[in-house]
C-alpha positions as CSV (number, residue, x, y, z in Angstrom):
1,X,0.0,0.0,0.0
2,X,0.9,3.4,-1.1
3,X,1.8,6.0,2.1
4,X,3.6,9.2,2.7
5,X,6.9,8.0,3.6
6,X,9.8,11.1,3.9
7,X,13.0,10.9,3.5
8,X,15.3,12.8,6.3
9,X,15.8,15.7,4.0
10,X,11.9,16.4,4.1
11,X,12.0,16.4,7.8
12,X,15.3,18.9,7.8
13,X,12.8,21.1,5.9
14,X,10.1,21.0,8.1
15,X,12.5,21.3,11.5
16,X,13.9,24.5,9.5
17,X,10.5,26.0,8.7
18,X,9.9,25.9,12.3
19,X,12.5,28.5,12.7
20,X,10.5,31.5,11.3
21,X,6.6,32.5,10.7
22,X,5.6,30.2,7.7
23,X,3.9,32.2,5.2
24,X,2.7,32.7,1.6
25,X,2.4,35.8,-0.6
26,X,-0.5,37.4,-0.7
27,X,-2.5,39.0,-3.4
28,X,-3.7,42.4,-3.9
29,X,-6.9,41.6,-2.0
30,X,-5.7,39.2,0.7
31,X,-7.4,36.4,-0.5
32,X,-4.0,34.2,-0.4
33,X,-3.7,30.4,0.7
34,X,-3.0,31.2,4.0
35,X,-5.6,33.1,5.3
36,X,-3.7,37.0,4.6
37,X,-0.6,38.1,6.4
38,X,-0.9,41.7,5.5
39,X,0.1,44.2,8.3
40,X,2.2,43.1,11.1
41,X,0.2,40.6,12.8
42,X,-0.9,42.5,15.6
43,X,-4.4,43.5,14.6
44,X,-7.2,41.1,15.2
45,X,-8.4,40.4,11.4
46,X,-11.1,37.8,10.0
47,X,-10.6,36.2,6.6
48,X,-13.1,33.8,5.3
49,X,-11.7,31.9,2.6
50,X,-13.4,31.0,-0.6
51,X,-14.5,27.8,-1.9
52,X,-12.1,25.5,-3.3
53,X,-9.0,27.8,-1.5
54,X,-5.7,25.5,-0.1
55,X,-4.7,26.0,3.1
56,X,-0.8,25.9,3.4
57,X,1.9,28.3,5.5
58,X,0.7,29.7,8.5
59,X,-2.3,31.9,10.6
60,X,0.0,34.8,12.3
61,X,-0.8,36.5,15.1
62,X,-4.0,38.3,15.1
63,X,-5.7,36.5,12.5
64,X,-8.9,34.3,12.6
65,X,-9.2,32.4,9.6
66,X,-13.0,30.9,8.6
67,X,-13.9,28.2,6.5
68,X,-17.5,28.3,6.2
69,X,-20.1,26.5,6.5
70,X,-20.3,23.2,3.9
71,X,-17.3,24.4,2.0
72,X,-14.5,22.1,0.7
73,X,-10.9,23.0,0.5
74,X,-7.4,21.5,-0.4
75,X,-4.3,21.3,2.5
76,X,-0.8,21.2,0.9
77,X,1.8,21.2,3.0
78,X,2.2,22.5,7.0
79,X,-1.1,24.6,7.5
80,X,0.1,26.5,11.0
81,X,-1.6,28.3,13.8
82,X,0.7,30.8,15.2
83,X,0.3,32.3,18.7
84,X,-2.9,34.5,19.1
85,X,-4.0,33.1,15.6
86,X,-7.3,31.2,15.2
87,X,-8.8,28.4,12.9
88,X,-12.4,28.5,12.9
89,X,-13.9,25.8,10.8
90,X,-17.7,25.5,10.4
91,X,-20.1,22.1,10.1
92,X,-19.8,20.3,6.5
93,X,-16.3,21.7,5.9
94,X,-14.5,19.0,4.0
95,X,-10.8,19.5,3.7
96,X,-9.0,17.0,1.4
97,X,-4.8,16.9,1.6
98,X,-3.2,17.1,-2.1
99,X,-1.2,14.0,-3.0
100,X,1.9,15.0,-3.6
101,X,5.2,15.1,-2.3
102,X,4.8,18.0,0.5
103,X,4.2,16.7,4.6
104,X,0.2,18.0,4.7
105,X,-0.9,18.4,8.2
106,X,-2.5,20.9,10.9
107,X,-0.6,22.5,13.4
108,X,-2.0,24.4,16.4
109,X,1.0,26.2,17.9
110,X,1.1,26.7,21.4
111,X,-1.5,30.2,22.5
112,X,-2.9,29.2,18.9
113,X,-6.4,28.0,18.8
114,X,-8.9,25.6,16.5
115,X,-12.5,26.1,16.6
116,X,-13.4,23.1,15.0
117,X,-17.0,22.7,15.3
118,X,-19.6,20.4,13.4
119,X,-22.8,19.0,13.9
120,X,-24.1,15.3,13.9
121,X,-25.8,15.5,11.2
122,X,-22.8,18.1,9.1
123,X,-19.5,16.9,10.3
124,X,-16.4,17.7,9.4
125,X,-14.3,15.7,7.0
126,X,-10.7,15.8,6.6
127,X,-9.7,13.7,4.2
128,X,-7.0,12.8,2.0
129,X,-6.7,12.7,-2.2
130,X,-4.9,9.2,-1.8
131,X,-7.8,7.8,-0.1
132,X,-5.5,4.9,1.9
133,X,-3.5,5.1,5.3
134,X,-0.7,7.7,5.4
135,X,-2.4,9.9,3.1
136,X,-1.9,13.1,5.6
137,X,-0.3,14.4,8.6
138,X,-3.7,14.8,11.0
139,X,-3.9,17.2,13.7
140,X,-0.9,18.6,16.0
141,X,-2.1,20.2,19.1
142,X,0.8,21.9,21.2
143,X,-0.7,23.3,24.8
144,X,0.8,24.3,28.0
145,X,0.0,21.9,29.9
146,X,2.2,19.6,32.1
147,X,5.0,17.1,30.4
148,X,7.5,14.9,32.3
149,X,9.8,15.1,29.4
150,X,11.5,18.2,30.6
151,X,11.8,21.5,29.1
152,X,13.1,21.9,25.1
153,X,10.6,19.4,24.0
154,X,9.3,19.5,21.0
155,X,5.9,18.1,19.0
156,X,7.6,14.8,16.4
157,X,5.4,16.7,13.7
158,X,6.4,20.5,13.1
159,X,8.9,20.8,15.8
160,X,6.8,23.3,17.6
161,X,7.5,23.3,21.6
162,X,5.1,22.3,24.0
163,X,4.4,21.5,27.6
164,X,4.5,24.1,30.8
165,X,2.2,24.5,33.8
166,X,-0.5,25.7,32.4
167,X,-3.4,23.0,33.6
168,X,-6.4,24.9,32.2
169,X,-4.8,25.7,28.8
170,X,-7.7,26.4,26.1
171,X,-6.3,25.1,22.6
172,X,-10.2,25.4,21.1
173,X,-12.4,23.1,20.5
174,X,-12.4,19.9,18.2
175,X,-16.2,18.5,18.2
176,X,-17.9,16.3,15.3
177,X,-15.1,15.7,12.9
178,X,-13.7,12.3,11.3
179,X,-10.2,12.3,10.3
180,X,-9.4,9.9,7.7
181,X,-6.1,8.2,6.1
182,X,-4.3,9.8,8.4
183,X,-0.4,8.5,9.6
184,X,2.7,9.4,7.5
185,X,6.0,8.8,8.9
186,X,8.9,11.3,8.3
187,X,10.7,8.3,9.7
188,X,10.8,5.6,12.9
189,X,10.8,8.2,15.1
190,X,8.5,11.0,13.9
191,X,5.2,9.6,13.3
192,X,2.1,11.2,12.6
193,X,-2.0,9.9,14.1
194,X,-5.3,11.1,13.5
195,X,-4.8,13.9,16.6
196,X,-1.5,14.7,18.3
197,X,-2.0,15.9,22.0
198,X,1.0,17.7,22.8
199,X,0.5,18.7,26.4
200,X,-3.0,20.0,26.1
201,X,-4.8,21.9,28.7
202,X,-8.1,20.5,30.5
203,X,-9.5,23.8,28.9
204,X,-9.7,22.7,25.5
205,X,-12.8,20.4,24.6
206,X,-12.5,17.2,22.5
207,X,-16.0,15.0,21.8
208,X,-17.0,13.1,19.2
209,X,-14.2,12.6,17.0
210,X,-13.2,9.4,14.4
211,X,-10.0,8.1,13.3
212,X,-10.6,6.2,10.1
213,X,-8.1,3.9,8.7
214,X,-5.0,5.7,9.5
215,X,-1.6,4.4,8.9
216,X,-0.2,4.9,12.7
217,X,-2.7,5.5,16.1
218,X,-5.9,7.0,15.8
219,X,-5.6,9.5,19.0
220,X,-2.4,9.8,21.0
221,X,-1.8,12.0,24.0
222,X,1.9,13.5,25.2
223,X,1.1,14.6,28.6
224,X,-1.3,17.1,29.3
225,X,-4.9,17.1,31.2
226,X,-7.2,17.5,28.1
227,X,-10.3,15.2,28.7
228,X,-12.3,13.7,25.9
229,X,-15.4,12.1,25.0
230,X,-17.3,10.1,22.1
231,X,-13.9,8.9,20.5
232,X,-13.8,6.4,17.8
233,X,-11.0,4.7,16.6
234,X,-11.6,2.4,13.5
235,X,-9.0,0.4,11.7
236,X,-5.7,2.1,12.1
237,X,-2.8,0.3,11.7
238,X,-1.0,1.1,14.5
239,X,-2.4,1.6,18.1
240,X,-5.8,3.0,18.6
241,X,-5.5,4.4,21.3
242,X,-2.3,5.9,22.6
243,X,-0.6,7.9,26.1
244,X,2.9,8.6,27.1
245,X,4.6,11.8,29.1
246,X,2.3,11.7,32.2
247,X,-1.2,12.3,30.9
248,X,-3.6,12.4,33.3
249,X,-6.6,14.0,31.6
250,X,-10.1,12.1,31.8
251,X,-12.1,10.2,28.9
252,X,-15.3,8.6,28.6
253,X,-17.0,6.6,25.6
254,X,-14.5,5.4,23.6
255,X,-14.6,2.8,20.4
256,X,-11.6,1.3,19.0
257,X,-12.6,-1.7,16.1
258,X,-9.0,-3.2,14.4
259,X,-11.9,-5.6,12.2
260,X,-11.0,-4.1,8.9
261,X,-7.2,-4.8,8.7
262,X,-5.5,-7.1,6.9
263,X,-2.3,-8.4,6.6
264,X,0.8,-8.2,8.9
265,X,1.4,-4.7,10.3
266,X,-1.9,-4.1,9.1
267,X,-3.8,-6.1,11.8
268,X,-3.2,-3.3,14.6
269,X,-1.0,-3.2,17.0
270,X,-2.6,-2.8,20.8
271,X,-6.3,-1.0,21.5
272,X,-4.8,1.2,23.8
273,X,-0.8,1.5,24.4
274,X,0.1,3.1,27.7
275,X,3.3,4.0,28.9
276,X,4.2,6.8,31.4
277,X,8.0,7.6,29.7
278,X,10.1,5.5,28.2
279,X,14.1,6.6,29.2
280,X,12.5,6.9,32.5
281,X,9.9,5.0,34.0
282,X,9.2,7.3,37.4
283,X,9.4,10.2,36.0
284,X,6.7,12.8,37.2
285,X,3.8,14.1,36.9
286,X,3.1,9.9,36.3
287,X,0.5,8.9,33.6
288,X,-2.8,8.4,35.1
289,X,-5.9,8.7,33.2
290,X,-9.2,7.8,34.3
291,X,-11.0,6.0,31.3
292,X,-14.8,4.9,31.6
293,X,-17.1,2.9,29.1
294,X,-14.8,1.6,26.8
295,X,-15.4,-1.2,23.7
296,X,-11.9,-2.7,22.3
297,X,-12.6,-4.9,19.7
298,X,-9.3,-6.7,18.0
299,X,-9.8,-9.1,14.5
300,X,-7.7,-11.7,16.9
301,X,-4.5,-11.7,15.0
302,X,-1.6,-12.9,16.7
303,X,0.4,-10.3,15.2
304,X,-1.3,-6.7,17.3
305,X,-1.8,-9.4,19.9
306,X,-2.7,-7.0,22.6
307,X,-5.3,-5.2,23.6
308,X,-4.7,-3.0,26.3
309,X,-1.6,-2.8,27.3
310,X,-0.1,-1.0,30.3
311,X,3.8,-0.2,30.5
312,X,6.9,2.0,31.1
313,X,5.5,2.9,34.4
314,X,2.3,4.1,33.4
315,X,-0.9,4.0,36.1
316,X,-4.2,4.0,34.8
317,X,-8.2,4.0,36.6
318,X,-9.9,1.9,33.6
319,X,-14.1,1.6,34.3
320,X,-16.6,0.3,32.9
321,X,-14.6,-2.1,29.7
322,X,-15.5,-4.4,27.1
323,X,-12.2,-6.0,25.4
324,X,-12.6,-8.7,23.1
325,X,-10.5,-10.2,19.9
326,X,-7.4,-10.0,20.9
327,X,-4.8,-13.4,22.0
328,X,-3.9,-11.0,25.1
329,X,-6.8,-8.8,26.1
330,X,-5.3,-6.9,29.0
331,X,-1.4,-6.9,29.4
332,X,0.6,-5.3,32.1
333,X,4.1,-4.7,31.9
334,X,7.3,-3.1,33.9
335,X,7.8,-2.6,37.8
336,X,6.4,0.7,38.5
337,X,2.9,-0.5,36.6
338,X,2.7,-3.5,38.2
339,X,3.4,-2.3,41.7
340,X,1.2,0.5,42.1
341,X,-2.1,-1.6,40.8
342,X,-0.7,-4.0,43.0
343,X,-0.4,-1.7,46.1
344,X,-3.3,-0.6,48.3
345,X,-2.8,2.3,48.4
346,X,-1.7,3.0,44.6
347,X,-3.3,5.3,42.1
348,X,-4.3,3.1,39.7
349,X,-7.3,1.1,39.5
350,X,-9.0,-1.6,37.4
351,X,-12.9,-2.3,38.1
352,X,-15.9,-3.9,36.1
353,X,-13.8,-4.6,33.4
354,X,-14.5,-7.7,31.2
355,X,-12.3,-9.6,29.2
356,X,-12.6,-12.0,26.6
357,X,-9.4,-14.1,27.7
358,X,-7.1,-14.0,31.1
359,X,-4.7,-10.9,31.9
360,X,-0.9,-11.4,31.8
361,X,1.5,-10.0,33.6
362,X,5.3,-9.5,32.8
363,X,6.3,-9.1,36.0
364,X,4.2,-11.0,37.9
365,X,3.9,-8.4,40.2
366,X,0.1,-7.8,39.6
367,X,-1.5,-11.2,39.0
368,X,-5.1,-12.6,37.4
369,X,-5.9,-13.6,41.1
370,X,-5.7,-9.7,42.1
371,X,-7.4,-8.4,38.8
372,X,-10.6,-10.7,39.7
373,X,-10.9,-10.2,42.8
374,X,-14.5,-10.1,44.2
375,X,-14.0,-6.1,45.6
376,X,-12.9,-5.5,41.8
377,X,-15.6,-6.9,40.0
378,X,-13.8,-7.8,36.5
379,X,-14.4,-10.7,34.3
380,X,-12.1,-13.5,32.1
381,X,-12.8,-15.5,29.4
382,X,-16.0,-14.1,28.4
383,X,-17.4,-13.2,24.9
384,X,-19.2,-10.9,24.6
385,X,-21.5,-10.3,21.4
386,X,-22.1,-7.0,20.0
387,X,-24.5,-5.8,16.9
388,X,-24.0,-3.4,14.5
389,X,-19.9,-4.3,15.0
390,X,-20.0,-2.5,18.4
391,X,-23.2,-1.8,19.7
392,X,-24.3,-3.1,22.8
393,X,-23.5,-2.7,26.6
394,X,-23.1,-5.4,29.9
395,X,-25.1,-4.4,32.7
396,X,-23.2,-4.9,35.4
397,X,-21.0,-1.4,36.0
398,X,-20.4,1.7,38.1
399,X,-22.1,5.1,38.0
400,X,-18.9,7.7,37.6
401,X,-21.1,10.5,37.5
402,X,-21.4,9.8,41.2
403,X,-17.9,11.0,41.9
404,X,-17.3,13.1,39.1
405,X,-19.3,15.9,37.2
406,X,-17.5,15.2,34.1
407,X,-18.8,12.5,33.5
408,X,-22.3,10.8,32.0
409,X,-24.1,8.8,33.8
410,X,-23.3,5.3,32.3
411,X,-23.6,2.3,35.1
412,X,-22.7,-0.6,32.5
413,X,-20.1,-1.8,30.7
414,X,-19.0,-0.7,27.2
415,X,-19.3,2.1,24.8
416,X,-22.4,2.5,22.8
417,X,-25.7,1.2,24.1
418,X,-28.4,0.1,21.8
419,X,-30.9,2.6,23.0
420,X,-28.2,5.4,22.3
421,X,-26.1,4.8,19.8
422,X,-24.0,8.4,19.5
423,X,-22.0,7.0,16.6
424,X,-24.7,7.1,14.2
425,X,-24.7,9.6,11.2
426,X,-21.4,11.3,11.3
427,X,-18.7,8.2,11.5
428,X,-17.5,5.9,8.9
């Protein structure tokens, strides 16, 4: 299969754009690709863009570019949002990246902002010309939020610096859009998903979002405290769901379906991948997210064998889970994971969770013994059955609303109940 693939010399040119305000020339009336950069910036200007306009350089400071309402336009290239710069981009906008040789993705700088808004019934698209995995670059978010990386660190796409202590950080808002073909690689190291979270505050709001067929993970966060809700992650090739860098933000309702892949690589790799940071293991703030209402569904390939799996330190509170089709439906992995859900008093927690085979455990620090415990109320070697691919729900589960406003109140296990199925209408 076709993807975007760079070589090193296209990611020296993106690293080196980084350096100064990307821009493009304008015409005499402003109508240029990127949204106008006449005047120094400063002033607060809007600039709705015609029909059929490509996006490509950057929004300076000062700027608010619109795409309006059920409009289409073209990305080429690095489409930036500079500091004090805003996207706005209205229901039934379809954006479609070129295919050509050029890196095409969205970057939201840090004190940028995207006010990405459709409707159920109008969502956004962003799409890609290619039409397969790695067609496009997806969306970068960089906040100023907490990372345990340390300071200098930099987002893999765009080299645009993020992280701080900034908790509340408002990056926008991304609501109602699917994000398709998404993934290039400018190599092993810098990879691209359907949204990068790049230390994002707990002021930005993410719901109802879709990664469809991308070529790496469908939704990966780098730190941060941004919550999210109503995420669905169908067929990409690498993880759905990803964390790393101490994120500890919240999430409920979230899909991930691997049924679509074929082949090797292309079976998925794990549902959810969870690691706290890699080089070192305890570093701080530690990864702890607390997840409720999940559906994980694998093809069962032994090749993405995993479903979740929990690693490099990482804690997690998990509610409220359906995993199913994969040869290892929960895996937990490395000493300071293993400890703290085996400690008392630790962080982490795993309750009303049901699996489709037994846990495993690396270490065997935190055994199948503790994870089914009677106080923990979790299930093995179950099998669930769904209908419409992941539609339906298990009874048995724990009201979260009752200890936290964020969110719904859901007292059963899984995503998506028949009586409410939220995917309807605007995913793939």
């Amino acid at each position: 299969m076709k993807k975007k693939y760079l070589n090193l010399m296209a990611y020296a040119m993106i690293v080196s754009m980084s350096a100064f305000t990307l821009s493009a020339c304008d015409d005499e009336e402003g109508d240029d690709n990127n949204g106008g950069n006449e005047g120094n910036g400063e002033n607060e200007t809007e600039i709705v863009m015609e029909d059929g306009a490509t996006l490509s350089g950057a929004i300076e400071k000062g700027k608010t570019v619109i795409l309006s309402e059920g409009l289409s336009f073209k990305l080429s290239g690095g489409y930036a949002v500079e500091e004090g710069a805003v996207l706005k981009i209205e229901p039934g906008v379809t954006i479609t990246a070129v295919d050509d040789d050029e890196p095409d993705y969205i970057l939201v700088k840090q004190g940028g902002k995207i006010d990405a808004q459709g409707t159920a019934e109008d969502p956004i698209v962003m799409t890609s010309e290619l039409q397969e995995a790695g067609g496009w670059g997806g969306i970068h978010i960089c906040g100023k939020a907490h990372t345990n990386r340390g300071t200098g660190t930099t987002s893999e796409i765009g080299n645009a610096p993020y992280g701080g202590d900034v908790e509340n950080d408002n990056s926008g808002t991304l609501r109602y859009i699917r994000l398709e073909y998404t993934g290039f690689a400018l190599d092993e190291e810098h990879e691209s998903n359907g949204v990068s979270f790049y230390g994002v505050g707990n002021g930005t709001t993410v719901e109802y979002l879709q990664a469809y067929k991308g070529a790496d993970d469908g939704f990966e966060f780098f730190g941060g405290s941004v919550n999210a809700k109503y995420l669905v992650v169908t067929d990409c090739e690498d993880d759905s769901f990803d964390w790393t860098e101490g994120w500890n933000g919240k999430a409920q309702f979230l899909v991930a379906t691997q049924l679509g892949t074929t082949g090797a690589k292309d079976d998925g790799d794990c549902l959810i991948e969870a690691d706290n940071q890699d080089t070192d293991n305890y570093a701080t703030p530690i990864a702890c997210p607390t997840l409720s209402n999940l559906t994980l569904i694998g093809n069962g390939s032994t090749e993405g064998k995993r479903g979740i799996r929990l690693r490099e330190g990482t804690h997690a509170k998990i509610y409220n889970t359906i995993v199913t089709g994969k040869p290892e439906c929960l895996t937990v992995e490395s000493e300071g994971t293993e400890e703290d859900l085996a400690a008392e008093d630790g962080e982490s927690v795993l309750m009303y969770i049901t699996l489709a085979t037994d846990m495993s455990s690396a270490e065997g620090i935190y055994t199948s013994a503790m994870f089914t415990a009677t106080e923990n109320h979790n299930a093995i070697n179950e099998k669930p059955a769904f209908s419409n691919v992941f539609v339906g729900t298990i009874a048995d589960g724990f009201d979260m609303s009752a200890e936290d406003s964020f969110f719904t109140a859901a007292a059963y296990r899984g995503a998506v109940a028949a009586d409410n199925n939220w995917t309807a209408g605007w995913t793939k």
